[in-house]
LOTIMAR-387318 format. One line per field, with one value per residue (C-alpha): residue number from 1; residue in one letter; chain; x negated, y negated, z. Coordinates in pm, 1 decimal, always signed. Layout:
% residues N
vovo NUM/...;
tiza A/...;
finu A/...;
east X/...;
north Y/...;
up Z/...;
END
This chain:
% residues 152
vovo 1/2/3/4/5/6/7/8/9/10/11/12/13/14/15/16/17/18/19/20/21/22/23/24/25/26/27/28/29/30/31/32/33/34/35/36/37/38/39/40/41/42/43/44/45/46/47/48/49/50/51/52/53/54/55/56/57/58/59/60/61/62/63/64/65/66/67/68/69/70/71/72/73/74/75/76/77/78/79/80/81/82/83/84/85/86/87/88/89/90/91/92/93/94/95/96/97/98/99/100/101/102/103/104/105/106/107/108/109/110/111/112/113/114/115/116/117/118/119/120/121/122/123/124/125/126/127/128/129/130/131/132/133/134/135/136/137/138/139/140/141/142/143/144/145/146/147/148/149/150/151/152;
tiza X/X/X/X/X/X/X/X/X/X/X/X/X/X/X/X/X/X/X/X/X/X/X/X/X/X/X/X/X/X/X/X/X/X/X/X/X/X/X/X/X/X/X/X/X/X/X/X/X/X/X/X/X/X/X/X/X/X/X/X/X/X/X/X/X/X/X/X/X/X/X/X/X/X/X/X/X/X/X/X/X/X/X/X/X/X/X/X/X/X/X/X/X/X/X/X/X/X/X/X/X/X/X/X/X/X/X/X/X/X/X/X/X/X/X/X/X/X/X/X/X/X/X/X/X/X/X/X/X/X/X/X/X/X/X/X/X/X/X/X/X/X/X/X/X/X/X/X/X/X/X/X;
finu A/A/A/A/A/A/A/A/A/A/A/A/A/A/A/A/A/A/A/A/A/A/A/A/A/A/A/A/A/A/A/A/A/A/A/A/A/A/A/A/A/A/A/A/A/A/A/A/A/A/A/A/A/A/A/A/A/A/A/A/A/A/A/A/A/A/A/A/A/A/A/A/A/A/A/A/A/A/A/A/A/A/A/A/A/A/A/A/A/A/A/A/A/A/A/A/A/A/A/A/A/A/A/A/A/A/A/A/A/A/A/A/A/A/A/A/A/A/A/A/A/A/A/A/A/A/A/A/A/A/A/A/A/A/A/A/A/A/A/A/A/A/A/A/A/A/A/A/A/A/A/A;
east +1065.5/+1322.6/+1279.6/+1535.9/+1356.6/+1571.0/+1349.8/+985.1/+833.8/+956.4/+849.3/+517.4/+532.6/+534.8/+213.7/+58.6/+128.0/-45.6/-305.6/-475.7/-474.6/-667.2/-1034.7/-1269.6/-1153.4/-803.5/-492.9/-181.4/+85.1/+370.8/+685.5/+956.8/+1125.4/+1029.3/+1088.0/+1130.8/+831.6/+542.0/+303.7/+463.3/+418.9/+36.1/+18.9/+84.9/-135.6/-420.1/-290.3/-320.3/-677.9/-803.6/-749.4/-710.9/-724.3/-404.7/-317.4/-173.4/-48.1/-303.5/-103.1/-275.5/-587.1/-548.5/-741.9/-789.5/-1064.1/-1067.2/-1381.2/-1363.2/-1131.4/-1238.2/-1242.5/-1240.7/-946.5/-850.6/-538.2/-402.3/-134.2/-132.4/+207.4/+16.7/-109.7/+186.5/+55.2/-239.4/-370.4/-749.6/-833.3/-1165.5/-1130.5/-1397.4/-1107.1/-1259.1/-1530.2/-1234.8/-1049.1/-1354.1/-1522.7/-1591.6/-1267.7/-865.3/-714.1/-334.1/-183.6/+149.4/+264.0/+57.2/+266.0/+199.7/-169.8/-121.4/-406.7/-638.8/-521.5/-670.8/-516.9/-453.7/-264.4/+45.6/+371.5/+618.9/+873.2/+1041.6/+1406.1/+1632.9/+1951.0/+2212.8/+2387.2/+2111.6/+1756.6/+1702.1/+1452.8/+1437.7/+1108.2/+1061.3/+697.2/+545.1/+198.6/-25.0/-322.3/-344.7/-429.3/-200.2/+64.5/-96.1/-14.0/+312.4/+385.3/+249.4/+481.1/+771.0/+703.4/+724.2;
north +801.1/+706.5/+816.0/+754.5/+780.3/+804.7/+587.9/+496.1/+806.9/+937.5/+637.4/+704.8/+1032.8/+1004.4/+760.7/+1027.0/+1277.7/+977.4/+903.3/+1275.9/+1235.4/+872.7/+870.0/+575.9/+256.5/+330.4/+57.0/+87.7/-216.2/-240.7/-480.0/-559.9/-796.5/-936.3/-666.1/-406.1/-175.1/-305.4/-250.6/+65.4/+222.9/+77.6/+251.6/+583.8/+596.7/+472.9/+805.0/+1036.3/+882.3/+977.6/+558.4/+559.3/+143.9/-2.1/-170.4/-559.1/-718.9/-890.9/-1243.2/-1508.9/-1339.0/-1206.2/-886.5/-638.0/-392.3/-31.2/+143.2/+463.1/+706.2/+920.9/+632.0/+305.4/+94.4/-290.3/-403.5/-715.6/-984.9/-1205.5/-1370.0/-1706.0/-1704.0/-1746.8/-2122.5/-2019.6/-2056.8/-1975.2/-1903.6/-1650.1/-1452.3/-1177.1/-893.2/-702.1/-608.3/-401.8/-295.3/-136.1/-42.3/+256.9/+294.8/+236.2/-75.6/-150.8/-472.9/-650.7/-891.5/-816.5/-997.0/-1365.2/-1247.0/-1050.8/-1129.7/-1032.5/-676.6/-382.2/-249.5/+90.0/+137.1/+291.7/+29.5/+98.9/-97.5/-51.5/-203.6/-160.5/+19.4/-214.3/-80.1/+135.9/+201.6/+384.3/+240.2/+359.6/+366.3/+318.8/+485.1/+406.9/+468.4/+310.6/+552.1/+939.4/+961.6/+745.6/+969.1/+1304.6/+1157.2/+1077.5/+1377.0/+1601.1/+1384.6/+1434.3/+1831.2/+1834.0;
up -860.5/-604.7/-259.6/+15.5/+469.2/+719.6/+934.8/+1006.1/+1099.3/+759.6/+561.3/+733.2/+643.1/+296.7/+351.4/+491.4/+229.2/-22.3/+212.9/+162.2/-234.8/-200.7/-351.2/-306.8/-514.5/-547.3/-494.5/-372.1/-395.9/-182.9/-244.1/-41.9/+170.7/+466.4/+724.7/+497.0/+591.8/+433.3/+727.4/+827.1/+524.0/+587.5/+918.0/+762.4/+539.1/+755.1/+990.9/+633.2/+667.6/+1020.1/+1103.9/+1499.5/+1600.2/+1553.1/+1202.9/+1207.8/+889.3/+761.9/+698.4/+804.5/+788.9/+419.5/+453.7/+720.5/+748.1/+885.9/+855.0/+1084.7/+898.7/+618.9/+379.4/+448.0/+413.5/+296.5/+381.8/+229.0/+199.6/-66.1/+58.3/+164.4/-173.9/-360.9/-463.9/-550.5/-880.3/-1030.1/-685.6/-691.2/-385.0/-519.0/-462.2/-749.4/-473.4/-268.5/-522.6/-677.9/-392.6/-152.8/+16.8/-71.1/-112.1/+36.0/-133.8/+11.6/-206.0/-502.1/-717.0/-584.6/-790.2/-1060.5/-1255.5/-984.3/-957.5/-1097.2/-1397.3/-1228.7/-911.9/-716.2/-680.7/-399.8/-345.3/-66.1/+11.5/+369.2/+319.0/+427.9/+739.5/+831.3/+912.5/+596.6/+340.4/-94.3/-169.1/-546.1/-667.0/-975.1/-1142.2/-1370.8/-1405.7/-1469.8/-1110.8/-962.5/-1195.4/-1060.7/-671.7/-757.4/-961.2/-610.0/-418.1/-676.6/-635.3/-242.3;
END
């Protein structure tokens, strides 16, 4: 599914609209570009959870916690990662855990993800402040969210 935000408040927007179909231990992956939203995308959806402190990329930190919304939230960046190899971080714990779990960069550790999950990648528009968000879902759930989203 291909969806095209005029700015940040929409891509944060559409975070928020996710954000209120998350249940405890599910993953979201975002992709993109330096720049391209990664974190904003992050902010909305820790709004769509009743998250009030301010959220920080996580990069040289590597995860983020957010505890006082109505689930908690794990924000990561695997971009510092990219290298790594065999590397047991014990991210099963988040990813199957009690609250939602926001990847950048996912791909630098693929075999450490869960097998279920939503992808966005999100690209700038040249020329503009627009960004395409591209959603796709591994998982019956992660299908149901986008299929809501596709129906909005």
């Amino acid at each position: 599914m291909k969806i095209i935000t005029e700015n940040e408040q929409e891509t944060k927007k559409i975070a928020e609209k996710i954000a209120g179909q998350l249940e405890p231990g599910m993953t979201i992956l975002l992709e993109g570009q330096l720049g391209a939203g990664k974190t904003t995308f992050t902010k909305g959806i820790a709004e769509g959870l009743g998250i009030e402190r301010i959220i920080k990329s996580p990069t040289y930190t590597l995860i983020k916690e957010y505890m006082d919304g109505r689930l908690p939230l794990y924000h990561m960046d695997l971009y510092r990662l990219e290298d790594a190899e065999d590397e047991d971080l014990g991210l099963e714990e988040y990813f199957y855990g009690d609250g939602v779990t926001i990847v950048e960069w996912g791909s630098y550790m693929q075999d450490e993800l869960p097998d279920k999950y939503l992808m966005i990648q999100i690209s700038v528009l040249p020329g503009s402040d627009k960004r395409e968000l591209i959603v796709t879902a591994q998982g019956e759930k992660y299908q149901q969210i986008m299929e809501r989203l596709e129906n909005e």
